[in-house]
KEKELO-305468 format. One record per residue (C-alpha): x, y, z. Coordinates in steps of 0.5 Angstrom, whole numbers. Each point is the difference from the previous one (the first is absolute). Example, Ala and Ser with C-alpha at 12.3 -4.5 7.8 and 13.67 -1.06 7.14 Angstrom:
BEGIN
      u      v      w
     25     -9     16
      2      7     -2
This chain:
BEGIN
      u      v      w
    -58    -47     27
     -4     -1     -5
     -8     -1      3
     -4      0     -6
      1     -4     -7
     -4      0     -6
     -4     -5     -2
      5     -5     -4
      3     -6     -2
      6     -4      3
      6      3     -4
      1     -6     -4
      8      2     -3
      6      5      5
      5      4     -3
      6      3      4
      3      6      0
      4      6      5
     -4      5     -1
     -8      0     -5
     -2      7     -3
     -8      1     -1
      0      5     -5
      3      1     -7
     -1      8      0
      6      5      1
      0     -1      7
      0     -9      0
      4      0     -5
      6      5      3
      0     -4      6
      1     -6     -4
      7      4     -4
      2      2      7
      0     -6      4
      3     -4     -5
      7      5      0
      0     -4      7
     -1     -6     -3
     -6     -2      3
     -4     -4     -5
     -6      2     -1
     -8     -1     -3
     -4      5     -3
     -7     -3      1
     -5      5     -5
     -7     -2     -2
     -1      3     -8
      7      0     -3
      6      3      1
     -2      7     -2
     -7      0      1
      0      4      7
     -2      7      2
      7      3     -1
      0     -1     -9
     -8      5      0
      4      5      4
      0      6     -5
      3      6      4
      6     -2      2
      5      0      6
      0      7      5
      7      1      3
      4      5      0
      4      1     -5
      0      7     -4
      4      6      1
     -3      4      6
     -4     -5      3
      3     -4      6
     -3     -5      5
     -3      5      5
     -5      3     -6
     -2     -8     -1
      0     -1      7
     -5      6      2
     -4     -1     -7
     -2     -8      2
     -1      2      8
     -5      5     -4
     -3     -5     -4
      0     -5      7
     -5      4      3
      3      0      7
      1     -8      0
      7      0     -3
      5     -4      3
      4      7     -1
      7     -6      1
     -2     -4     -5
     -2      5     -5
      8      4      2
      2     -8     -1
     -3      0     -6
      1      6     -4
      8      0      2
      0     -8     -3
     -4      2     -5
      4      3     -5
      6     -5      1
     -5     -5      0
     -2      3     -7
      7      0     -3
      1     -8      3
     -7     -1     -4
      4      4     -7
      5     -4      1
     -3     -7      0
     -3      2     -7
     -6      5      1
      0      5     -6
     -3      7      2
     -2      5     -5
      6      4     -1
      1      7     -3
      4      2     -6
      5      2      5
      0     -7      2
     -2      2      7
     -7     -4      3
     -7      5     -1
     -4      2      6
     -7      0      1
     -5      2      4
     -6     -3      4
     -4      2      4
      2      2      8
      7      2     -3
      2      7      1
      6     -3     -5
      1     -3     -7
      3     -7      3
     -3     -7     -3
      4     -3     -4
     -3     -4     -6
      0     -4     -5
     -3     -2     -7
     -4      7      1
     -5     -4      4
      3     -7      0
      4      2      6
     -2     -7      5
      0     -4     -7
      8      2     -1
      1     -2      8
     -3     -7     -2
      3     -1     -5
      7      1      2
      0     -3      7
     -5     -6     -3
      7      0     -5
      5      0      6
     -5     -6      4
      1     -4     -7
      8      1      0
      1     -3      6
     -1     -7      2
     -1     -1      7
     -7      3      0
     -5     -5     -1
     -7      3     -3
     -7     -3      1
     -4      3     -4
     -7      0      0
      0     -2      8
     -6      4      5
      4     -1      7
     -4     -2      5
      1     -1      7
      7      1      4
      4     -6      3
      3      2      6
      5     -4      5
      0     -2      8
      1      7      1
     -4      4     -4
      5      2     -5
     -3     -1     -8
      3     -6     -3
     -3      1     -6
     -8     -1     -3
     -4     -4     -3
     -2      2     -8
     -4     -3     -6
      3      0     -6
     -4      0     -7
      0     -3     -6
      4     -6     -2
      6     -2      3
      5     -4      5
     -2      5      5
     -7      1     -1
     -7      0      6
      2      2      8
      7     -1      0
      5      3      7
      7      5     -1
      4     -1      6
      4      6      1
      4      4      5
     -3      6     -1
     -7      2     -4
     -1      7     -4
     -6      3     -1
     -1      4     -6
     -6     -1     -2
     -3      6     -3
     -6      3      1
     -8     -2      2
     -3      5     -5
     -4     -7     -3
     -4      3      8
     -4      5     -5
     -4     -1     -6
      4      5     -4
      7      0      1
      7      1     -4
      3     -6      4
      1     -6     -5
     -6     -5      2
      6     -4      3
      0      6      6
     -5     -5      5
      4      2      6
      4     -6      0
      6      2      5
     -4      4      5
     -6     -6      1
      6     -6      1
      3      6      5
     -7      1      4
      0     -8      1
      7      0      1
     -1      3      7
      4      8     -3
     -2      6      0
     -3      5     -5
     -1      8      1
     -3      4     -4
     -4     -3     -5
     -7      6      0
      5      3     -3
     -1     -2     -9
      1      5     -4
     -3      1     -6
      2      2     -6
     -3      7     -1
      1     -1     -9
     -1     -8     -3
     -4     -1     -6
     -7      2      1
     -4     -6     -5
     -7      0      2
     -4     -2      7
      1     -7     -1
      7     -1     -1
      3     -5      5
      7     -3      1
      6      4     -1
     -1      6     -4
      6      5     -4
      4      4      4
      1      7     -2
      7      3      4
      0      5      4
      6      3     -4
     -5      1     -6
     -3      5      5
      8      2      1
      1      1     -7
     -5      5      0
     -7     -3     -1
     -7      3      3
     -5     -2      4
     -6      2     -3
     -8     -1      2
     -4     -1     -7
     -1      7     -1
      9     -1     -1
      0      5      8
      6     -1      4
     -2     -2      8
      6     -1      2
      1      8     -2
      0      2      7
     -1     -6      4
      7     -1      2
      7      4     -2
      3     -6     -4
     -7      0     -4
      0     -7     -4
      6     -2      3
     -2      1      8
      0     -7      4
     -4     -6     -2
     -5      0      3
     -2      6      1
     -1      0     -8
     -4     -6      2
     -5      3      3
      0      7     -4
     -2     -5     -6
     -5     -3      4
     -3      6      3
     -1      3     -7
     -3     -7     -3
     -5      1      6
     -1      7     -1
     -1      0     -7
     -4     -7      0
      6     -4     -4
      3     -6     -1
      6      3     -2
      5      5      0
      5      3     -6
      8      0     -2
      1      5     -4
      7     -1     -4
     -2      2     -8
      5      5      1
      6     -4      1
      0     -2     -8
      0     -7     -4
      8      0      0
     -1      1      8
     -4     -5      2
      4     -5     -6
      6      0      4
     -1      3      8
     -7     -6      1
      1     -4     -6
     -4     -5      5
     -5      4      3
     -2      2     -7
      0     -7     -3
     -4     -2      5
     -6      6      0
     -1     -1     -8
      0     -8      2
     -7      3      3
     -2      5     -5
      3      6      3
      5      5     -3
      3      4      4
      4      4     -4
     -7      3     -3
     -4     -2      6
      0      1      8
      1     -7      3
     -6     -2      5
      3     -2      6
     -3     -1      7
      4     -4      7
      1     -7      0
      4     -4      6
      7      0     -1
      6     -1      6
     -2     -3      7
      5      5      4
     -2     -5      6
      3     -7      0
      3     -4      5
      4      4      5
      7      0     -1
      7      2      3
      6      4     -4
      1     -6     -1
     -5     -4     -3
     -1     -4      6
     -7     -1      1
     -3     -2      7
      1     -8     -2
      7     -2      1
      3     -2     -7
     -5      4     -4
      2      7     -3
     -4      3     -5
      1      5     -4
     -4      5     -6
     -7      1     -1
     -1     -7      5
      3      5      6
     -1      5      4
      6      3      1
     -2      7      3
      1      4     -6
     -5      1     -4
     -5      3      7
     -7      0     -2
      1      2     -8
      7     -1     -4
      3      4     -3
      0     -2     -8
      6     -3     -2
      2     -2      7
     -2     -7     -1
      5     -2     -5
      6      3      4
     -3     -4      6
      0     -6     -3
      8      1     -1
      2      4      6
     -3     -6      5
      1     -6     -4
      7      2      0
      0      0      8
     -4     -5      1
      6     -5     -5
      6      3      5
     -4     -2      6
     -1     -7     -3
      8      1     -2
      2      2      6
     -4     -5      4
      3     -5     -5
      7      1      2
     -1      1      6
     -2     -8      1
     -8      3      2
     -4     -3     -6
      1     -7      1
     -4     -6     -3
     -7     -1      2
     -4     -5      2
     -8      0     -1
     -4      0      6
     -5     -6     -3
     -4      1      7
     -2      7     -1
     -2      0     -7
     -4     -6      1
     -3      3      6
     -1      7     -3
     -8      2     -1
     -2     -1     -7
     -4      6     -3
     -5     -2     -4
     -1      2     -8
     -6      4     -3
     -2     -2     -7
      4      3     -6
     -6      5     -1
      1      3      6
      5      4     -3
     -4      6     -4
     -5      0      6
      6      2      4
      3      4     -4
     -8      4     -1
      0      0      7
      7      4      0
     -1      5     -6
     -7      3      5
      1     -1      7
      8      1      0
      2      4     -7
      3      7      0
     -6      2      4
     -2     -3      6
     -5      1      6
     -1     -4      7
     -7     -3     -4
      4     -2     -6
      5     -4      4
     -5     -4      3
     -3     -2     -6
      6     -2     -3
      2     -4      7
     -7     -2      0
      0     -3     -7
      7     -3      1
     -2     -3      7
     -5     -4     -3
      5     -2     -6
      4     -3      6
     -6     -3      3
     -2     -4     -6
      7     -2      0
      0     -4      6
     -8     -2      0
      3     -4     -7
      6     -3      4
     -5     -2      5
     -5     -3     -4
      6     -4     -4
     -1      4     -6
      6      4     -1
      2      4     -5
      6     -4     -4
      7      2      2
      3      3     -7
      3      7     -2
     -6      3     -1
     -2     -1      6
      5      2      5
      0      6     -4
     -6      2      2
      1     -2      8
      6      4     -1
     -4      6     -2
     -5     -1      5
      5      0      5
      4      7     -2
     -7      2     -1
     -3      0      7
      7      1      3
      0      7     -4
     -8      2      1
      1     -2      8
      6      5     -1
     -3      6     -4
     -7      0      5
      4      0      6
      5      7     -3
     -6      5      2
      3      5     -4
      2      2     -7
      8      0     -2
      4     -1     -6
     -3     -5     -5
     -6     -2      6
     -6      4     -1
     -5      0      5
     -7      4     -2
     -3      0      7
      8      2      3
      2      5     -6
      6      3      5
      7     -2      1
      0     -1      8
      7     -1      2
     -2     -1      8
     -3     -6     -1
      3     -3     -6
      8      2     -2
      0     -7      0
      1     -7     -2
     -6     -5      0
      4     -8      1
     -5     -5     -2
      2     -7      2
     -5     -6     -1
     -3     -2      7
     -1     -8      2
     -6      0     -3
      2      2     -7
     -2      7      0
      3      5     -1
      2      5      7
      3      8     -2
      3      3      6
      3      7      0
      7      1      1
      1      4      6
      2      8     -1
């Protein structure tokens, strides 16, 4: 039952549909084809345009076991790896012997990967995969071909509704607790603008990712948490959310750089490019048997540690051998991107240091989908289906946004035959009575996102957490002091960003201080050892009556 619900108008207009899909990234957008196959009519709810999600800056590609010799085991064991001790290992087995299925249903949907002149699909490699396994597409345009080609689907069948440039708000439920819906805003001008309310049997939540939570992120600047935020206040669970990683290698454009910054793929690392330091030696060499290509996060790290040791901003990729021709045809787009800065890579080493990438926690899902709201399910980066443990494994994301959007459409199909998704009255009552979260003003965002970047960044310690939780308590009290005072900030776009991220923000700060360990991509300075005793474990965060987010370890 929904307990809390930001700050916002009464909804001024109502749509209706079966089933309401948040998300337009690879993940909402495959749910939306499948459930149609059912006959279900459908809502895609998106908050840019179609194709402006986190799926089309995806450069590596789709990770699945599709080369000769390689085999779902070998995946299987690659991503538990990865995962350090936090994978749910039947969720990685689902996912890697659905995915390349899954892969060929998305080839066949209309996804154009790179092929040979043999006609066969190119393989790559990243990181953490001991074989050539990613699937790509336009050298280093792989998530902008999957976009295009589903967007093109979406656009073929017409009973898929779209709302574009729409930020959900809150979910509606029914007398039961069952979601029954949500409340949204629509921008710009039309028959279906300002608060509105999408009456539905089901809602999908594929919302993408919070990297907006760090100053300096690949997440496109509408990865505010959106999904996770509407789940807290909803009532549901999430799981994991210490666990951001970083990407070891994005575009390094000087100390002030705020927002999103270009990402440069880890395949350029698995066509062969070196890490350097500024007088061009290899510290990977040595440091893991995998080099340049050992796991995320311990690339990470090993960047990191050499930018402290050496009183450095930033780290080198050296990839000057692979020849113009090379970069032309294999990162046309990584390569149009750095000379957009001044860089060439095919005569100079690309200055790279970590950013904020993929949120490997989310809102806790079962093999299906379901979170722990009934009617709601959740799927892609917006979800922790246990797959990703506490460090994903590159390319996994992509394959995890098909493999579980497809199993989160056959339980709505299933349900739907079987006369279990009926229609839903919205429990007026509950909503009205639900606490109201009050909004901090629109600045609020980059002090949050300040305070995130020091206190909870790749590198974390017990007194640089309370300084970010203490900062943001302050955020929040403000907030609650205007309200009272009757001088609140003003409900608008902006500002229910900012209390989204406020929420994920502490949610994740109250995790990662409460995880007295270092594992995958959460590094503790003050506990640099694993400690699978105490902490082979996941952390469930609810939101207490209060408002306040509560994490509570799983039992072992």
């Amino acid at each position: 039952m929904s307990t809390h619900r930001l700050t916002a108008p009464a909804p001024g207009w109502t749509a209706t549909t079966d089933v309401v899909v948040v998300g337009s990234g690879v993940a909402g957008l495959t749910v939306a084809l499948n459930v149609r196959k059912a006959g279900l009519r459908v809502m895609v709810v998106t908050k840019a345009m179609l194709d402006d999600g986190s799926t089309r800056w995806a450069q590596g590609g789709v990770a699945a076991a599709l080369g000769e010799g390689d085999t779902p085991e070998q995946h299987l064991d690659d991503t538990l790896v990865a995962g350090a001790g936090l994978c749910d290992e039947e969720a990685v087995r689902t996912l890697v012997t659905e995915g390349p299925d899954a892969v060929r249903r998305l080839i066949a949907t209309g996804a154009l990967f790179d092929r040979g002149e043999d006609g066969e699909i190119l393989l790559t490699r990243e990181g953490g995969h001991h074989r050539d396994r990613i699937v790509h597409a336009g050298g280093d345009a792989t998530g902008a071909e999957i976009s295009r080609a589903l967007v093109a689907a979406v656009h073929t069948d017409p009973g898929i509704e779209l709302i574009e440039h729409a930020l959900v708000l809150d979910l509606l439920t029914d007398a039961v607790g069952h979601a029954a819906g949500l409340t949204l805003h629509v921008m710009g001008e039309g028959r279906r603008d300002g608060v509105g309310a999408v009456r539905a049997r089901a809602v999908v939540l594929a919302t993408g990712g919070m990297g907006q939570v760090f100053s300096a992120t690949t997440n496109p600047a509408v990865s505010t948490g959106d999904g996770v935020a509407l789940a807290l206040r909803a009532g549901a669970a999430v799981t994991d959310l210490e666990f951001v990683q970083f990407h070891p290698t994005v575009l390094w454009l000087g100390p002030e750089a705020e927002g999103q910054q270009p990402l440069v793929s880890e395949a350029v690392r698995g066509e062969g490019a070196h890490l350097v330091d500024a007088d061009g030696v290899r510290f990977m060499v040595g440091q893991h048997e995998l080099a340049e290509l050992a796991p995320r996060d311990i690339v990470a790290k090993a960047i990191t540690r050499r930018m402290q040791e050496q009183g450095a901003e930033h780290m080198f990729l050296d990839g000057r051998h692979f020849g113009a021709e090379m970069w032309e045809h294999r990162f046309p787009t990584i390569l149009a991107s750095c000379r957009a800065h001044g860089i060439d890579p095919v005569t100079e080493p690309i200055p790279v240091a970590p950013a904020a990438h993929y949120a490997s926690g989310g809102v806790r899902t079962d093999p299906h989908g379901r979170t722990s709201v009934p009617g709601l399910y959740a799927c892609g980066e917006v979800a922790c289906t246990g797959v990703h443990g506490a460090n994903r494994l590159a390319s996994n994301s992509l394959l995890e946004g098909l493999v579980f959007a497809e199993r989160i459409a056959a339980d709505l199909t299933g349900r739907h035959r079987a006369g279990e998704l009926p229609e839903r009255t919205v429990d007026v009552e509950a909503a009205r009575s639900a606490h109201p979260v009050p909004l901090p003003p629109s600045e609020a965002r980059a002090e949050i996102q300040r305070l995130m970047s020091h206190g909870a960044g790749v590198l974390r310690s017990a007194a640089s957490m309370a300084d970010a939780a203490a900062g943001l308590g302050l955020i929040a009290e403000q907030g609650y002091a205007h309200a009272a005072e009757e001088k609140p900030a003003d409900p608008r776009v902006e500002t229910w960003e900012a209390a989204n991220l406020l929420l994920v923000a502490t949610a994740l700060v109250a995790a990662a201080a409460q995880r007295a360990e270092t594992r995958g991509c959460h590094w503790r300075e003050d506990f640099p050892e694993r400690d699978d005793a105490h902490w082979r474990r996941h952390l469930i965060t609810t939101l207490a009556a209060t408002g306040g987010p509560v994490s509570t370890p799983e039992e072992q």
